[in-house]
N, C-alpha and C positions, 0 to 999 in steps of 0.2 A: 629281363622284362622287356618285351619289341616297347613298340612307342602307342601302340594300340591298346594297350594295357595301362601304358602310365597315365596316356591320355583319361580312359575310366576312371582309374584312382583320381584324378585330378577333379575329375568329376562328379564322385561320392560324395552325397553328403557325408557332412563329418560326425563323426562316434558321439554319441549323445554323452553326456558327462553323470556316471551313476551318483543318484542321491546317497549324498553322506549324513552321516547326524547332526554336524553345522548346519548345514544349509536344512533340514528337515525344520531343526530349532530357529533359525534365523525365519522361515518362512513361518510357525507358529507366532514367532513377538512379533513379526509385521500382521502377521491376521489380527491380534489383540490388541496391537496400537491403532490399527484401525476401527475397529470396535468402541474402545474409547473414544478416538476420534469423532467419530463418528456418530455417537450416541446420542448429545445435545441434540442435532436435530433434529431425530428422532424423536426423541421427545418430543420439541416443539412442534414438529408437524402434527402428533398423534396428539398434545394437550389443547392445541389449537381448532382442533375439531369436535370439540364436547365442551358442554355447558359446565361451569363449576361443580353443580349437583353432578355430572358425571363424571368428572374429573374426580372428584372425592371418592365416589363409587369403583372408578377402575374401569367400568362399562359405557358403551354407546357412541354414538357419533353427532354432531349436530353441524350446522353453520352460525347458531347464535353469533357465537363470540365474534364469529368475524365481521359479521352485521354490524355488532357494538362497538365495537375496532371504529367503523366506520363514521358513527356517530358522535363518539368520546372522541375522536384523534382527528386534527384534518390531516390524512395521511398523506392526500395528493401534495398539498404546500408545504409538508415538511418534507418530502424528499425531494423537492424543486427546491428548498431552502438548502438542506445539505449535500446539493447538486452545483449549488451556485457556489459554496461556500468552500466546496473542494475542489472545484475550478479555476475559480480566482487564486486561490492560494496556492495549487500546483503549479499555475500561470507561471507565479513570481518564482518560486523556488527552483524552474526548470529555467527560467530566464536567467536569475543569481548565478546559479550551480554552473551552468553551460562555461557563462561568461568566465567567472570565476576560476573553471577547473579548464579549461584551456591557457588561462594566463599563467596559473601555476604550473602545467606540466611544459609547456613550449616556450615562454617568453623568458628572458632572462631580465630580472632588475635585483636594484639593492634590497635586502633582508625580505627576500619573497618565501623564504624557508623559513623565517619568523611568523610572518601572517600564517604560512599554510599551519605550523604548528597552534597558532591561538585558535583557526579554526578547528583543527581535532581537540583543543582543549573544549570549545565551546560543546560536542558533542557529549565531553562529561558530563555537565554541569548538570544536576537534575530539575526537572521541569518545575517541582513541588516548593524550590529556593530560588525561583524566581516572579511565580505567581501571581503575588501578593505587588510588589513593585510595577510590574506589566500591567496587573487592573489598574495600579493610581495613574499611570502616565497614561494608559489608554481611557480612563474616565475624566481628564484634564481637557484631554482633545474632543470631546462629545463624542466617542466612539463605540458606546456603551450599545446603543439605539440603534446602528446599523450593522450591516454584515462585514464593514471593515475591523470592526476590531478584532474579531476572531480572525480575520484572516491574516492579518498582521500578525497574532501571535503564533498562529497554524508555520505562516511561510519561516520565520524568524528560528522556530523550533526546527524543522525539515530543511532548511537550507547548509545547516554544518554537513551533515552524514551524504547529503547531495551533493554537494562541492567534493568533498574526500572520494566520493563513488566516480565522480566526470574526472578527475585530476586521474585517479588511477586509470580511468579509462583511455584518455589521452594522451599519456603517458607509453600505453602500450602502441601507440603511431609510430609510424618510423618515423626519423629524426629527417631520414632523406627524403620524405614527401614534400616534408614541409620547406626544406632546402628548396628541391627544384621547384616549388611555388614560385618560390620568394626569386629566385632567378628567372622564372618563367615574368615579373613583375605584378604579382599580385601581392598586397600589403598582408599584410596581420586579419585585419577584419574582412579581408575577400577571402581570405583563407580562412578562416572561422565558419565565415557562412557555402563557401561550396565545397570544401572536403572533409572540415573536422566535423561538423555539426551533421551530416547526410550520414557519415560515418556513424555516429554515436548512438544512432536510433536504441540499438539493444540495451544500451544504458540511461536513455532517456527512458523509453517505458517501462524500464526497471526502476526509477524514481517516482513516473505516474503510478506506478501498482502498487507498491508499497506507502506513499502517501495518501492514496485514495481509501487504502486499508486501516490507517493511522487515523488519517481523520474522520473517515465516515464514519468508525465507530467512537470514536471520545465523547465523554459526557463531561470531564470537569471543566476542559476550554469554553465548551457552547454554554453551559449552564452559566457559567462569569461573564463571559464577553457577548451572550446574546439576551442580551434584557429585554428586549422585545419581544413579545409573545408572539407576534403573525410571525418572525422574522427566527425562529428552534429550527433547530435541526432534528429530524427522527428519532434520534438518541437521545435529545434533551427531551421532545414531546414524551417519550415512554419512560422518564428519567421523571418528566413532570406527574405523567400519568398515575404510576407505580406508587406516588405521594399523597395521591389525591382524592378524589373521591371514589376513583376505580382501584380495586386492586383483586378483581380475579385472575387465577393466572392463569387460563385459557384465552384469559383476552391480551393478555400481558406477553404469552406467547403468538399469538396470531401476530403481533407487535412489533415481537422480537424478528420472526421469521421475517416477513417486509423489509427489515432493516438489515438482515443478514443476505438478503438475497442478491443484491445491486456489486456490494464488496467481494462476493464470490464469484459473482460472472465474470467482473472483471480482472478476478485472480485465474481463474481458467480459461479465459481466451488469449491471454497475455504469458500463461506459465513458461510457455517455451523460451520466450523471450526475456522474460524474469530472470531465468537460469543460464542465459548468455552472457547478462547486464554483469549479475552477479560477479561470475567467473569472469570476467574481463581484468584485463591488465596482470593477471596472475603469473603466466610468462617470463611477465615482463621483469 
């Protein structure tokens, strides 16, 4: 073969790989999980555009419901409530977690292998055997009234699996970075804030995405910890809704859609990033 030839071959696209029946079958269960997937919205968009009488019917289109949405719900100040309320509590949890899973993966002290283990125990604990004690100590301190209590209980919950995500992720740093820092004369906390924490972006917005996901949609924290009515979250408002005087469920989905929309924009513009966060420290 001269070299003018090997040169083409090198330059061939490569042989397409013929469908087999795996791949035929794997690609039909990914068209059906998607389908499923899929379908809720569906729904909701299609129930959300017809008046109950046509929703019963099967036929038509309207905008009532969404009109009614607007009247029944203050829409606008419940997603500024559950805007605030996944803010602040992301605040603290990326603030904890950072600090946290830096100390555990780089600093050496006595029984630091004890604390990191109580914090993966804390992750077992289920939310539903603590509940009940969180309301009495958060109703002790007047917290019932404002947007701190839920956020207290939001960060307290999200900060185990956040610590354990930053520690892994830290962990996968080289050992010798933070060596020549530290001979370079930068402490502990200069090296926190201009190499580890710049570094960790993909696992920071892998904790904002996934907490934004957890809190935005929960209804039994907001409904306990936010006893203020101006002060619901979307999820409580349509939790309160669904109870109350309204209950068609064209308006209930027009409802739902608003409150599903916020959580998945910010699951798609961040996915990439999500699935870096993820896979971090694995390597390691």
């Amino acid at each position: 073969m001269t070299t003018h030839e090997a040169t083409l071959e090198q330059l061939a696209p490569p042989a397409r790989r013929p469908f087999s029946l795996g791949r035929v079958l794997l690609f039909v269960l990914m068209i059906v999980v998607a389908i499923v997937m899929f379908y809720p919205f569906w729904f909701m968009i299609s129930a959300s555009f017809k008046t109950q009488r046509q929703f019963m019917a099967g036929t038509g289109f309207s905008l009532e419901s969404w009109q009614k949405l607007l009247t029944v719900l203050p829409v606008g100040q419940q997603l500024l409530n559950s805007a605030i309320v996944c803010a602040l509590s992301i605040a603290i949890i990326v603030a904890v977690s950072t600090l946290a899973g830096f100390a555990f993966a780089k600093l050496r002290y006595r029984a630091s292998t004890l604390f990191f283990l109580l914090i993966i125990a804390a992750m077992l604990i289920p939310m539903q055997s603590i509940i009940i004690p969180a309301y009495v100590n958060i109703s002790k301190v007047h917290l019932l009234t404002t947007y701190f209590g839920a956020v207290l209980v939001y960060a307290a919950l999200g900060t185990p699996f956040a610590t354990f995500l930053m520690t892994a992720y830290y962990r996968s740093l080289p050992d010798e970075l933070i060596e020549a820092a530290l001979v370079d004369g930068l402490g502990y906390w200069r090296i926190f804030q201009r190499i580890a924490l710049p570094l960790s972006i993909p696992a920071i917005v892998t904790i904002i995405v996934l907490q934004v996901i957890q809190i935005w949609g929960d209804l039994l924290i907001g409904l306990l910890f936010l006893q203020n009515p101006a002060q619901r979250t979307i999820t409580v408002g349509l939790g309160a809704l669904s109870a109350g005087r309204v209950t068609e469920i064209p308006v209930l989905m027009a409802g739902s859609l608003v409150s599903a929309i916020p959580a998945v924009i910010v699951y798609l513009i961040f996915q990439g990033q999500l699935v870096k966060g993820l896979t971090a420290g694995i390597s390691k």
